[in-house]
C-alpha positions as CSV (number, residue, x, y, z in Angstrom):
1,X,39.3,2.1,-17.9
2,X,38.2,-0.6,-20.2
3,X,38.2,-2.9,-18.0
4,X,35.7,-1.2,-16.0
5,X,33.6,-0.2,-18.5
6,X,33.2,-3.9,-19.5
7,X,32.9,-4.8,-16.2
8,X,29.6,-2.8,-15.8
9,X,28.7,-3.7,-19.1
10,X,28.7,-7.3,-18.5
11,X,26.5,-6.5,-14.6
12,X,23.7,-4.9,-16.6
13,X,23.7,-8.1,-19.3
14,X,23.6,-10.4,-16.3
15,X,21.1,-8.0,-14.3
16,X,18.6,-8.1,-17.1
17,X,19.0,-11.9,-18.1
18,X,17.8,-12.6,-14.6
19,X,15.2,-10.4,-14.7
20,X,13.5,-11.5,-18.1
21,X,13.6,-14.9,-16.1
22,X,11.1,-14.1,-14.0
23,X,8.5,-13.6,-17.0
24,X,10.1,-17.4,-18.7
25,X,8.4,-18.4,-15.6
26,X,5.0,-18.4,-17.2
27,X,6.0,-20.9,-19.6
28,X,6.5,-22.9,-16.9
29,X,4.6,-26.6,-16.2
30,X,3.4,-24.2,-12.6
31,X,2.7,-21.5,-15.1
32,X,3.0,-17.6,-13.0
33,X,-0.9,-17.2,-13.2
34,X,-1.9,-15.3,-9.7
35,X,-6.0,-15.9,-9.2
36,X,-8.2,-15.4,-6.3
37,X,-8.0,-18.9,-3.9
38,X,-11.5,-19.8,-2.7
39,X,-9.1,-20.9,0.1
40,X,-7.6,-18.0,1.8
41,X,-4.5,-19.4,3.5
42,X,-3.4,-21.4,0.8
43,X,-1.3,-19.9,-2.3
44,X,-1.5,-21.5,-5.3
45,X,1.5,-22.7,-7.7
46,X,1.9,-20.0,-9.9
47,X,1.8,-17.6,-6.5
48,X,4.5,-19.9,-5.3
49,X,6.5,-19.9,-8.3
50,X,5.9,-15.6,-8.9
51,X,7.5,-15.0,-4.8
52,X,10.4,-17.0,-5.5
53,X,11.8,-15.9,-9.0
54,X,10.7,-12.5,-7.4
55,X,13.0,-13.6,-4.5
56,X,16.2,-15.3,-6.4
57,X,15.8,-14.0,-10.1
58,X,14.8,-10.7,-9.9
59,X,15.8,-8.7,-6.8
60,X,19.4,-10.1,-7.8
61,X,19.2,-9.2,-11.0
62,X,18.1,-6.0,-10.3
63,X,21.3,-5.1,-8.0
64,X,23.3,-6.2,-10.6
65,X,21.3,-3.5,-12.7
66,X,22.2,-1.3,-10.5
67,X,25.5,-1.5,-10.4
68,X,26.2,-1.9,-13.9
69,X,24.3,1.5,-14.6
70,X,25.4,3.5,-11.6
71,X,28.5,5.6,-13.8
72,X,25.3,6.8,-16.1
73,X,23.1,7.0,-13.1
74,X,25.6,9.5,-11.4
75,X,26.0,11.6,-14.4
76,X,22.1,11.9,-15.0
77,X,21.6,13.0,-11.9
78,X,23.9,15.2,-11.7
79,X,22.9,16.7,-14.8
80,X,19.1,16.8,-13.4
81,X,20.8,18.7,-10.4
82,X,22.4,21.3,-12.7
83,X,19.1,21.7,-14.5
84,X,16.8,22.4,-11.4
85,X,19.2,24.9,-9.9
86,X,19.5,26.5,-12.8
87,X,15.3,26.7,-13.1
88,X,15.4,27.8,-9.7
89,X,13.3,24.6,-8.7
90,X,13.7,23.3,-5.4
91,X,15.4,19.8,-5.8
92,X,14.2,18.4,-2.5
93,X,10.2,19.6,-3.3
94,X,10.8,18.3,-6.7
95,X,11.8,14.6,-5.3
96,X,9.1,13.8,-3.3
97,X,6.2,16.1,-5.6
98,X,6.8,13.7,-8.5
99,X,6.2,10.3,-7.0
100,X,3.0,12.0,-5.1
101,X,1.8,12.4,-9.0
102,X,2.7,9.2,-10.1
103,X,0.7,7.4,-7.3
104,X,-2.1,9.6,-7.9
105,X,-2.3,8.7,-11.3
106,X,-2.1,5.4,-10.9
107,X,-4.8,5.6,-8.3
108,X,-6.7,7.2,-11.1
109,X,-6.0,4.8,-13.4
110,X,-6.5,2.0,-11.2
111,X,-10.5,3.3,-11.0
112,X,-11.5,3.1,-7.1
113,X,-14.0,4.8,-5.9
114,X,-14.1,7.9,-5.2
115,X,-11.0,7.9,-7.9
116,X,-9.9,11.5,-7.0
117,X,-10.6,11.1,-3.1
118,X,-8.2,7.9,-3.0
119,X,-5.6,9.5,-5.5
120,X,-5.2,12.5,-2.9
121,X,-4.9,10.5,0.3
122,X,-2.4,8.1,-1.6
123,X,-0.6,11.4,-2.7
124,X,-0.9,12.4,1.2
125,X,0.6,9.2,2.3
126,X,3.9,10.0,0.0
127,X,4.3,13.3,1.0
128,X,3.8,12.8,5.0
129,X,6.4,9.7,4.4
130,X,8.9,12.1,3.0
131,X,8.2,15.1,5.5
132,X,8.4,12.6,8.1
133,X,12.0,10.9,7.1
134,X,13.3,14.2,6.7
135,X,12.5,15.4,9.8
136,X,14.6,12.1,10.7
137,X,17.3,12.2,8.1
138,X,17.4,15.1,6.0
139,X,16.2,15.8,2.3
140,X,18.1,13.1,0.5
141,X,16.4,9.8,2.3
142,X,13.4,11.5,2.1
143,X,13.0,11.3,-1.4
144,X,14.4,8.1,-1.4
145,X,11.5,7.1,1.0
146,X,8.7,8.9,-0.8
147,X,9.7,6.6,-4.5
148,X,9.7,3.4,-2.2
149,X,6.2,4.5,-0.7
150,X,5.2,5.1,-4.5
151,X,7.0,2.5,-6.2
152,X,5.9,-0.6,-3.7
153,X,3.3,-2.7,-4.8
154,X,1.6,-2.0,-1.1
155,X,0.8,1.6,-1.9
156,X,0.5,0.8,-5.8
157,X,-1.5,-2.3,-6.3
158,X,-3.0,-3.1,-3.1
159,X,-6.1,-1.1,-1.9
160,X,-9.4,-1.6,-3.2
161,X,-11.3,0.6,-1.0
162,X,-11.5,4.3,0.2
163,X,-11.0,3.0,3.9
164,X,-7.4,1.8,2.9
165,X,-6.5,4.7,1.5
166,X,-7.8,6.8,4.5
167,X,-6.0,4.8,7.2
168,X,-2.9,4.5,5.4
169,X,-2.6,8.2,4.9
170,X,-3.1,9.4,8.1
171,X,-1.0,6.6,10.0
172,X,1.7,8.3,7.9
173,X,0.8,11.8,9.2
174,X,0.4,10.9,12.4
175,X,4.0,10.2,12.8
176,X,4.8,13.4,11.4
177,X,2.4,14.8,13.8
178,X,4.0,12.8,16.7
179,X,7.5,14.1,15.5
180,X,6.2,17.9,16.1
181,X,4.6,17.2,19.4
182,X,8.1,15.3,20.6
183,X,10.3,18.6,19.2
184,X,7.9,21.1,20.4
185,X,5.7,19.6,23.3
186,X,2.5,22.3,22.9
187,X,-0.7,20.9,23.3
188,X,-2.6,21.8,19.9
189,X,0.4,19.8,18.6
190,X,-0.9,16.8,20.4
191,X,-4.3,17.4,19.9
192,X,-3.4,16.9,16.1
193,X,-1.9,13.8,16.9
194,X,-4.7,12.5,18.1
195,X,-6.9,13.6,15.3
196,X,-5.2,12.0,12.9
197,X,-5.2,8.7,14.7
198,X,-8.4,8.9,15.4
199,X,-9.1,9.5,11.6
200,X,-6.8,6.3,10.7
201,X,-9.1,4.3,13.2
202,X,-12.3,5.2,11.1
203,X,-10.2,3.3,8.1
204,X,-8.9,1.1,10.0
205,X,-9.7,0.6,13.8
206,X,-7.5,-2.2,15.3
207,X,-4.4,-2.2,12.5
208,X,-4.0,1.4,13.0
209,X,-4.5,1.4,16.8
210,X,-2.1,-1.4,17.1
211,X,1.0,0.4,14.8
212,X,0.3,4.0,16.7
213,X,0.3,2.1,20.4
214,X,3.7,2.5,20.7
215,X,3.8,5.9,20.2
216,X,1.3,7.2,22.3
217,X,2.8,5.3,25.2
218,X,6.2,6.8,24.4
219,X,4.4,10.5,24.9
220,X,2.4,9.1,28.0
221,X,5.4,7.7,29.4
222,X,7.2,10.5,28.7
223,X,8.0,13.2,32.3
224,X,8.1,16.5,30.2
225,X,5.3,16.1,27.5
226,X,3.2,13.6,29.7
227,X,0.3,15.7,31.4
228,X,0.3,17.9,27.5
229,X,0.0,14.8,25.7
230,X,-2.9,13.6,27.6
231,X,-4.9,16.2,27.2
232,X,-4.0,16.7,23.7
233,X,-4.4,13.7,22.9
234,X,-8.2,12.9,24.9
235,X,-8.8,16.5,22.9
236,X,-7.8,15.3,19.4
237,X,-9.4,11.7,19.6
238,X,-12.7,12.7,21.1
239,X,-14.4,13.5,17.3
240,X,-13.1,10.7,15.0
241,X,-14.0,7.9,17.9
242,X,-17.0,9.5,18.0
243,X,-17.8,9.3,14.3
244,X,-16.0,5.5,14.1
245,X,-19.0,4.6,17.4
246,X,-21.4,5.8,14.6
247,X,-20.8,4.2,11.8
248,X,-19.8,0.7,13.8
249,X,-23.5,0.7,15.5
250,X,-24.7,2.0,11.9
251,X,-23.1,-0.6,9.9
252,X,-22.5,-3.7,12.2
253,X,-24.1,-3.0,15.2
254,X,-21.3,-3.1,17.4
255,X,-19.2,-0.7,19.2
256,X,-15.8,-2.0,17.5
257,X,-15.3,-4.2,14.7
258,X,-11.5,-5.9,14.3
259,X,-10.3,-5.2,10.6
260,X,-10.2,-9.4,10.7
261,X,-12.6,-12.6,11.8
262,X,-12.7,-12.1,15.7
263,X,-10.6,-15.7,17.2
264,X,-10.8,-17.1,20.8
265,X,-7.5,-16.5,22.4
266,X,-5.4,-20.0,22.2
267,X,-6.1,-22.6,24.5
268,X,-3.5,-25.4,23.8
269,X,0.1,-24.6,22.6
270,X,-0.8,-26.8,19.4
271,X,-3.4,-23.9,18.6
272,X,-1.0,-21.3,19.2
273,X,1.4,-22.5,16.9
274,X,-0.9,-23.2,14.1
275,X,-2.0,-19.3,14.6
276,X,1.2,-18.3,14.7
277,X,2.0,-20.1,11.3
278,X,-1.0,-19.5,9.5
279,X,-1.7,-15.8,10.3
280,X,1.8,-14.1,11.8
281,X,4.3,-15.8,10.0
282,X,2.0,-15.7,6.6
283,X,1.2,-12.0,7.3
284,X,5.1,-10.9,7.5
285,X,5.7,-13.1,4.5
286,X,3.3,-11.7,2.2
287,X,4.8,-7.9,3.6
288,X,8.5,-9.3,2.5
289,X,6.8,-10.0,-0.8
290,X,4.6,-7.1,-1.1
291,X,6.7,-4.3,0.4
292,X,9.8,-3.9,-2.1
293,X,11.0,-7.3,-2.0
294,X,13.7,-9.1,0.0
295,X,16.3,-6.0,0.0
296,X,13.4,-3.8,1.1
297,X,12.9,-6.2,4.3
298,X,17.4,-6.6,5.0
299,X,16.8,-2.0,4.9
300,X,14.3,-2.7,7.3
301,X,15.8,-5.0,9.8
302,X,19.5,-2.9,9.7
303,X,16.9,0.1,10.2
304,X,14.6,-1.1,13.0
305,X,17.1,0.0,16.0
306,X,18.5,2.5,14.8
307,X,17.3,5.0,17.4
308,X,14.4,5.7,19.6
309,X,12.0,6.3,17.0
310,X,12.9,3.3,14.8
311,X,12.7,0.8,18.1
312,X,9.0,2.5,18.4
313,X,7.8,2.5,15.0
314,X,9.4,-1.3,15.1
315,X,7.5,-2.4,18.2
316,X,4.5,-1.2,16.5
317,X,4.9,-3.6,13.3
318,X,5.7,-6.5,15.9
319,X,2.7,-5.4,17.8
320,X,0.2,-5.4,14.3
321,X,1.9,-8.9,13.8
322,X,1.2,-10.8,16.7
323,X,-2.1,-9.6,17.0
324,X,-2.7,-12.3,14.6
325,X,-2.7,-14.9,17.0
326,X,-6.4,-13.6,17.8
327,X,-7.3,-11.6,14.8
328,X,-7.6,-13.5,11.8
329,X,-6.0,-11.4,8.7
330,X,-6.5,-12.6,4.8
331,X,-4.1,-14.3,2.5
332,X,-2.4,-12.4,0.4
333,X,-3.4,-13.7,-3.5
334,X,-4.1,-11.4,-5.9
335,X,-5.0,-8.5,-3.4
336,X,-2.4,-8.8,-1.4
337,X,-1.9,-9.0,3.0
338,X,-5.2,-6.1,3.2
339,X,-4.9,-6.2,7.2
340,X,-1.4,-4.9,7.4
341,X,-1.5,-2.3,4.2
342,X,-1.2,0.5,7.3
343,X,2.0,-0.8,7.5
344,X,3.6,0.7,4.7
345,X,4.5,4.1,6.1
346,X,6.8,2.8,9.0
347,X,8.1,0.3,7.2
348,X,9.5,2.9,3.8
349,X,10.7,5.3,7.1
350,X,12.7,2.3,8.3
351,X,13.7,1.4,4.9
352,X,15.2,5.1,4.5
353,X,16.9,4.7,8.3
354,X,19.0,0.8,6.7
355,X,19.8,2.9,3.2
356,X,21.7,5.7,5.4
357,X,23.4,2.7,7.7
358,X,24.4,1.2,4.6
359,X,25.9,4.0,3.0
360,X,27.5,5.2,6.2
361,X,29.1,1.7,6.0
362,X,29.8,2.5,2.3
363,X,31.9,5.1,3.6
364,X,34.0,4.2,6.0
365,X,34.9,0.9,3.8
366,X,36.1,3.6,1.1
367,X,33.0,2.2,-1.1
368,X,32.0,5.1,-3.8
369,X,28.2,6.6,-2.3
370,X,27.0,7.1,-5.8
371,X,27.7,3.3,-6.6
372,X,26.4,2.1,-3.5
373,X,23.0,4.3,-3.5
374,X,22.9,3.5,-7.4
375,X,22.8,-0.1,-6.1
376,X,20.3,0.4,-2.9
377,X,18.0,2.6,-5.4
378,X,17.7,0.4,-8.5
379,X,17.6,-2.5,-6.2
380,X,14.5,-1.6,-4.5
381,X,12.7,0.0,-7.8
382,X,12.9,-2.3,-10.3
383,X,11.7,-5.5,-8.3
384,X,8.8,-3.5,-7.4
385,X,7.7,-2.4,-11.0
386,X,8.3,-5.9,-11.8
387,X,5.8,-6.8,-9.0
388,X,3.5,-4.3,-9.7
389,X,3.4,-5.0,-13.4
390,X,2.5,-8.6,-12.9
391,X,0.1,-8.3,-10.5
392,X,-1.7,-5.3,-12.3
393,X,-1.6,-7.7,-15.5
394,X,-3.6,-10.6,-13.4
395,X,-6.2,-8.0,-12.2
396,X,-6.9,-6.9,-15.7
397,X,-6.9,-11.0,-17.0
398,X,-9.2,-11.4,-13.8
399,X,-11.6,-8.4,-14.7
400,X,-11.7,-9.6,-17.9
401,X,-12.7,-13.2,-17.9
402,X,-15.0,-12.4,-15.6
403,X,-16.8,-9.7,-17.6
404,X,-16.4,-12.7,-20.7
405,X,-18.5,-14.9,-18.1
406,X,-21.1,-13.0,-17.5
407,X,-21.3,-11.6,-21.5
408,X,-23.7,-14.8,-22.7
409,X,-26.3,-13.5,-19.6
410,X,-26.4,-10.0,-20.8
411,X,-27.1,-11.3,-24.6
412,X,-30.0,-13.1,-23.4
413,X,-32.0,-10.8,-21.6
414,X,-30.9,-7.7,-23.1
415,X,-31.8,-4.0,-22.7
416,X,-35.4,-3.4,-22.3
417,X,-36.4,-1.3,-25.1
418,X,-39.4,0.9,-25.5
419,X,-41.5,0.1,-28.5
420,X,-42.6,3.5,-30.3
421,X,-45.7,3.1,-31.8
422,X,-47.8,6.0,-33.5
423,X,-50.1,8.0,-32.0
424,X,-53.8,7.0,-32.7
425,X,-54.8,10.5,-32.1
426,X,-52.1,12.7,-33.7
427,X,-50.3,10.0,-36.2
428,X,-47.0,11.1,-34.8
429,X,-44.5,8.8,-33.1
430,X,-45.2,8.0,-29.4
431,X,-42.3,6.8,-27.1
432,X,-44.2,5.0,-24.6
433,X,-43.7,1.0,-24.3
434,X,-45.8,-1.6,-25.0
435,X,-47.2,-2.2,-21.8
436,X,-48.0,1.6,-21.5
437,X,-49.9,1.0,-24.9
438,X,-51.8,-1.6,-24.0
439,X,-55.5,-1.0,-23.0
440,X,-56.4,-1.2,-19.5
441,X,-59.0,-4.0,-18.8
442,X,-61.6,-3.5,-16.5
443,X,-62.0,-4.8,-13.0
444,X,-64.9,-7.5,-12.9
445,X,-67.7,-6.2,-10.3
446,X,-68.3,-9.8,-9.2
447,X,-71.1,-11.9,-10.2
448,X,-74.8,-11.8,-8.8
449,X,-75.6,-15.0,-6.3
C-alpha cells in the first residue's frame, strides 16, 4: 500500500516538473514569445520552441499527472455521482451542460462580435458534439467528447469571427442530423440535413463542403435512403445556397469564394510537392498542435476506422487536407490553422471513438478503467489549458502593445472639444463650438469692370 501510494506520489512530482518546463522555456535564448509573422508559412523560434515542449514536456507530463492522481480522481467522481443522484440531476445532461457554459463564457470573455451570438453557436457546437457521440457510443464518451470540444485550444482560442463560429456549429449538427436521417430514413430528416450544411457553407463554403462530402455520398450511394435523401437534401439546401449566392455577389462579386487564395492546379511534380509541404503537411501539423496535442491526434488515428461512420467522417478530414494542394490555407501563428477550425467536430467524435478502443484494450489486458480513463482524461485536458493559457497570454501582450503604439497618436490630436462660451444675448453658458461661434463672413459680390 505504501508503496503505491509513493508510487503515484512520485508520477504527479514528475508530471508537474515537466510541465512547469514548458513555461522555463521563455527564459530561453529562443524565448516562447508567439507574434503574428508578416510571413505566413514561416513560424518563428519561440512558435518552434512553444510546439515542442508542448509535444515532449508537457503532454508527457501531463499523463504522468494523470496517473499519479487517478486514486483521488476515482473517488471524486464517484463522490460527484453520489451527489447528483441524490439531487436528482441527470449525470449525463450535467456532463456535457457544463463545458457548453464554460465555452460560452469564454466566448464572452474573449469579446467577438456579436459576443452572445458566437458564445451560443460555440455552446451549440459542444452540445451537438456530445448528442452526436452518444448517439455513437453512449453517455460516458459523450461527455468526454463535449470537455475535449471545450477544452481544445481549436474551439477556445481560435475563432475571431462570427463566420467561424457559425460553420463550426452546424458541421457539428449536421452529423447529428446525418445520424437521424441514416436510423430513420424520412425525408424532413434529410431535408434538415441539408439545411444545416447549407448554413455551415454560408460560414464556410469550401472547408465545410469538403468535411460533409463524404457524407452526403454515403446517403446518395446508399439503395434504401437514396431517392429520400435526394430530395431531402435538394429541399434542405435550396435556402442557405441561396442566401451564400447573395452575399458572395454582394460581397465579392463572385458566385463562390474558397475560404483560401484560389492556386492553379500543379503543373510539375516539384510544384506539387512544395504544395503538399507548405499547405497539407503544415495544415495537419498545426491541427496536431492545436487540436489537444499529440495524444489527442494517437485517439484520433486508433479512432478513424473504427466503423463506417469513423472511415466517413475520416475521409472527410483527408479530403479538407488535400484540398490544399489548390487552396492556399494560412499559417497557424498566433491565430491558429483558420481554414481547417470546421474540423474540430469530427475530429473530438474520433477522439471519443480511440478513448473507448483504448479502454476496451484496458480491459482485456486486466488494466484498471478508472486508471486508464484518469490517464486518457487528464492527458488530453491539461496540455490544452496549458495551450490555451499561453496563447491567450500572447493575444493579450499583442493587444496591448499595440494599443501602447498607437497611445502617443491619440495624445496628439486629442478629443475635439467644444468650447462653451457665454451667450451674448442671455449671459448664460452656450455649448456650441468655436467654429459655430464665429461670425459668418459675407460672400464678395465681385468687383465692377
Amino acid at each position: 500500500m505504501k508503496g503505491g501510494v509513493a508510487r503515484h506520489v512520485a508520477s504527479t512530482l514528475v508530471g508537474v516538473l515537466m510541465c512547469a518546463e514548458l513555461f522555463g522555456l521563455s527564459q530561453t535564448p529562443t524565448g516562447m514569445e508567439l507574434r503574428l509573422s508578416a510571413e505566413p508559412l514561416r513560424s518563428t523560434a519561440g512558435e518552434a520552441a512553444f510546439w515542442t515542449g508542448h509535444a515532449v514536456l508537457c503532454a508527457p507530463g501531463a499523463l504522468l499527472i494523470g496517473y499519479g492522481i487517478s486514486p483521488f480522481l476515482g473517488r471524486a467522481l464517484r463522490a460527484l455521482k453520489l451527489w447528483l443522484d441524490a439531487a436528482g440531476i441527470s449525470r449525463q445532461l450535467t456532463m456535457v451542460l457544463v463545458p457548453c457554459v464554460l465555452l460560452g463564457v469564454a466566448v464572452l470573455r474573449a469579446q467577438v462580435a456579436p459576443a452572445v451570438a458566437c458564445a451560443l453557436l460555440a455552446a451549440l457546437c459542444v452540445l451537438a458534439v456530445g448528442i452526436a457521440t452518444r448517439r455513437l457510443l453512449g453517455p460516458a464518451p459523450s461527455a468526454v467528447a463535449a470537455v475535449i470540444v471545450a477544452a481544445s485550444p481549436l474551439g477556445a482560442c481560435l475563432s475571431i469571427t462570427s463566420a467561424q463560429f457559425l460553420s463550426r456549429a452546424f458541421v457539428a449538427v449536421a452529423i447529428v442530423t446525418w445520424l437521424g436521417a441514416r436510423a430513420q430514413g424520412r425525408v424532413w430528416r434529410w431535408a434538415a440535413t441539408g439545411l444545416a450544411i447549407g448554413v455551415a457553407m454560408i460560414g464556410s463554403p469550401v472547408s465545410a463542403a469538403l468535411l460533409l462530402l463524404p457524407l452526403v455520398l454515403d446517403a446518395l450511394w446508399t439503395r434504401s435512403s437514396r431517392r429520400d435523401a435526394a430530395v431531402g437534401l435538394v429541399a434542405g439546401l435550396a435556402l442557405p445556397l441561396a442566401v451564400l449566392v447573395a452575399l458572395q455577389l454582394g460581397v465579392f462579386g463572385a458566385t463562390l469564394v474558397p475560404d483560401g487564395p484560389a492556386l492553379a492546379a500543379p503543373s510539375t511534380a516539384a510544384m506539387l510537392w512544395t504544395r503538399f509541404g507548405s499547405s497539407c503537411v503544415h495544415e495537419a501539423l498545426a491541427l496536431a498542435a492545436w487540436f489537444v496535442g499529440p495524444l489527442g491526434l494517437a485517439l484520433v488515428v486508433l479512432g478513424a476506422t473504427t466503423d463506417r461512420v469513423t472511415r466517413l467522417l475520416s475521409a472527410g478530414l483527408l479530403i479538407h487536407l488535400a484540398s490544399g494542394l489548390f487552396i492556399g490555407t494560412r499559417g497557424p501563428h498566433l491565430v491558429g490553422p483558420i481554414a481547417s477550425a470546421d474540423c474540430l467536430g469530427p475530429l473530438a467524435i474520433l477522439a471519443a471513438h480511440g478513448i473507448a478502443r483504448v479502454l476496451r484494450a484496458a480491459t482485456r489486458l486486466g488494466v484498471d478503467r478508472s486508471v486508464a480513463g484518469s490517464v486518457l482524461v487528464v492527458g488530453l485536458l491539461l496540455p490544452s489549458l496549458a495551450f490555451d493559457f499561453v496563447v491567450m497570454r500572447a493575444r493579450s501582450a499583442e493587444a496591448h502593445d499595440k494599443e501602447q503604439s498607437t497611445e502617443p497618436y491619440r495624445q496628439i490630436r486629442g478629443p475635439r472639444r467644444a468650447m462653451v462660451r457665454p451667450s451674448p444675448k442671455t449671459g448664460s453658458a452656450s455649448g456650441k463650438s468655436e467654429r459655430q461661434q464665429a461670425p459668418k463672413r459675407k460672400k464678395p459680390t465681385g468687383q465692377a469692370a
